[in-house]
C-alpha positions, 0 to 999 in steps of 0.5 A: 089078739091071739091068745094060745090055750095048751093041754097036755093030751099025754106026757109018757108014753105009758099014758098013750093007752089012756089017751087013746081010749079017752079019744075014742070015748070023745070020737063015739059021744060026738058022733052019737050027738052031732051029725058032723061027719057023714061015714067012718072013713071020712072021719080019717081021710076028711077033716073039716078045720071049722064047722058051724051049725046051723048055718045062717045066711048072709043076705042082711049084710049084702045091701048094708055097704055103700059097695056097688056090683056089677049084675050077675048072670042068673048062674053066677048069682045062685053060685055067688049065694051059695059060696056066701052061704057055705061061709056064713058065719053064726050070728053073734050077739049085739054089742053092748053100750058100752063095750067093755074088754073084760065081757069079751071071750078070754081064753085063759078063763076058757077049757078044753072041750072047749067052754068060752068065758069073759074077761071075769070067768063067766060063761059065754051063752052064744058062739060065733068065736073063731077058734083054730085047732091042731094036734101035734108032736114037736119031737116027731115033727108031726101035726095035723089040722083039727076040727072044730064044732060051734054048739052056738051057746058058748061051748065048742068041740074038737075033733081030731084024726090020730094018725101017729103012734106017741105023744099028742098034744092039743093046742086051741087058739082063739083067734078072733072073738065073737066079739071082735068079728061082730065088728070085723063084719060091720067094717067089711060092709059099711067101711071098705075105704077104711084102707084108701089107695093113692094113684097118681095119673100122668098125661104128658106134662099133666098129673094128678094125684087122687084116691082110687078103691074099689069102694067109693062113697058117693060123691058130686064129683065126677067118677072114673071107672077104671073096671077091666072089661076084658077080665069080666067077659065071657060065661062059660058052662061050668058045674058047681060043687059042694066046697069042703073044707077039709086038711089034705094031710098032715105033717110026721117027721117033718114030712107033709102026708098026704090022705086019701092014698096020693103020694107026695113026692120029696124034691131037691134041686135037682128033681126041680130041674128036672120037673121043669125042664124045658117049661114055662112057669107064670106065676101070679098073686101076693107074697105068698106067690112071690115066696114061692118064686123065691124059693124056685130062684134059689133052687134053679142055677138061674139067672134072673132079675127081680120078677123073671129067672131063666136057667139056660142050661135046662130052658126053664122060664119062671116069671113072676107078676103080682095081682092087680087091684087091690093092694096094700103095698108101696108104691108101685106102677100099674104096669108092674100090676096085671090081672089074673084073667087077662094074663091067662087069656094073653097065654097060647098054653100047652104042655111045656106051660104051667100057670101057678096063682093066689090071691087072697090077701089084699082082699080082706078089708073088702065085702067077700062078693069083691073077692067071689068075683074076682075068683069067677073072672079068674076062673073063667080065664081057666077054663078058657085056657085049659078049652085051647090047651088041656096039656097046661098045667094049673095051680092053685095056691091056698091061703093060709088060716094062721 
């Protein structure tokens, strides 16, 4: 259920003196009672989409599921426990017997600062609600990423960077309740088959339908682990950092801006030609990745079939491959499926080799360390390209919290 709460920040342009002096006033009293952002200047150029304090770690949850793992090196497992500790959410309250609808958060009962009722307009007492914020002016085609604040007792804060002139308005949608996420986690952990995947094997004239995942119950039955061991190899020497969440910009005039002084450029048809000239461009993930390839299809005079485009004019190659396991699509053959790693590996690289992937989607039903994991196997394969060919161009394509 996603439910959107609006306000009205301005209405005329005579009232944006107002607005701003109220935002200030909102800027100076959260600034004075939280510590939420470190210097001035990263309140303008670094904007946290969601911030929850004080964290708490996710250690009960890891041996709850009936998920196996493969044993970490010492320095992956200290850099899995952080990840999962920098994304720990706040604990949320046990669910009542029964569980009743109407003593869930609701936000048409709820206010902006922002103050979370139930159902029946009583104020909640704990936090845990997954709360999106923006600001944004459809007229001037501008919006920006808010950031919001868990106080963990039933009111939230939003803080915003105004970065234009005119009318602002606020928009705060509640995504998931504490409610609901105290259930999403349970099932992540304890019920991971809850999306099974049907194979079907062949071997000559023999073939055999069965279920595959990456979680299995325990079972008598024999076991096959179909694990790529190439995917998983090697440990290389790489520095952990602190993770920020934080927008890279924000939209005017229908345009992306970036902060921090980056400039963006604006291509067309012929700038992507031109950009890719004489390039090879793997990509590999989800739709969102395909999405991207379509759009590049659209944009070269190439021609192609379903997975691969090739303009001959300007020696473009542009192919596309989807992740490997798991998915959540019809049908497909394995041989249509490759893992990110060892697709990388299987690159000589160089400067005329871009390498674009996401993946992110499929992972949601699973415990994060399937998703941390897969992550660290792709970024090994990267740092292995990048060691036999720095000139290879690496993107990354981000999910998106909507």
């Amino acid at each position: 259920m996603k439910t959107i709460m609006k306000a009205r920040a301005c209405i005329r342009k005579e009232y944006s003196i107002l607005f701003l002096c109220l935002a200030v006033v909102v800027v100076i009293l959260v600034l004075r009672n939280m510590e939420v952002l470190e210097t001035p200047s990263q309140f303008q150029h670094e904007v946290n989409s969601t911030i929850m304090a004080p964290r708490v770690s996710t250690d009960p949850d890891v041996h709850r599921g009936f998920c196996t793992f493969q044993p970490l090196s010492p320095e992956d497992a200290v850099e899995e426990r952080l990840l999962l500790d920098s994304i720990a959410w706040p604990e949320t309250p046990l669910l009542p017997t029964p569980l009743i609808l109407e003593q869930t958060s609701d936000p048409a009962h709820s206010t902006f600062t922002v103050n979370m009722s139930d159902f029946q307009g009583r104020p909640k007492k704990s936090g845990g609600d997954l709360l999106l914020a923006r600001l944004h002016n459809q007229k001037l085609g501008a919006g920006v990423a808010g950031q919001v604040v868990d106080h963990l007792n039933g009111s939230y804060s939003a803080v915003f960077s105004l970065l234009w002139e005119g009318d602002a308005q606020v928009e705060v949608m509640l995504a998931h309740p504490s409610e609901a996420i105290t259930v999403l986690k349970r099932l992540k952990n304890e019920e991971p088959d809850r999306i099974s995947h049907k194979n079907l094997f062949h071997s000559g004239s023999i073939s055999e339908t069965t279920i595959c995942n990456v979680c299995l119950r325990p079972t008598q039955q024999l076991l096959c682990n179909l694990t790529s061991v190439q995917a998983s190899l090697g440990q290389p020497e790489v520095e952990s950092s602190t993770v920020k969440v934080a927008p890279s910009g924000y939209y005017y005039q229908g345009v992306w801006q970036a902060l921090g002084g980056t400039t963006v450029r604006q291509f067309n048809a012929s700038a992507i030609s031109q950009c890719l000239k004489g390039k090879v461009v793997h990509m590999h993930g989800d739709s969102t990745v395909r999405q991207f390839f379509e759009f590049l299809n659209a944009a070269l005079p190439a021609r192609g079939k379903l997975d691969m485009a090739l303009d001959y004019a300007n020696n473009i190659l542009v192919k596309y491959h989807f992740h490997g396991p798991p998915i959540c699509i019809v049908p497909v053959s394995t041989s249509k499926l490759r893992y990110i790693a060892n697709e990388i590996d299987g690159l000589i690289g160089g400067t005329n080799t871009v390498v674009v992937f996401g993946i992110w989607a499929h992972f949601g039903t699973f415990p994060m360390q399937t998703y941390i994991r897969r992550l660290l196997n792709i970024r090994r394969a990267v740092v292995r390209l990048l060691d036999r060919a720095p000139g290879t161009v690496v993107i990354i394509l981000l999910n998106e919290s909507m």
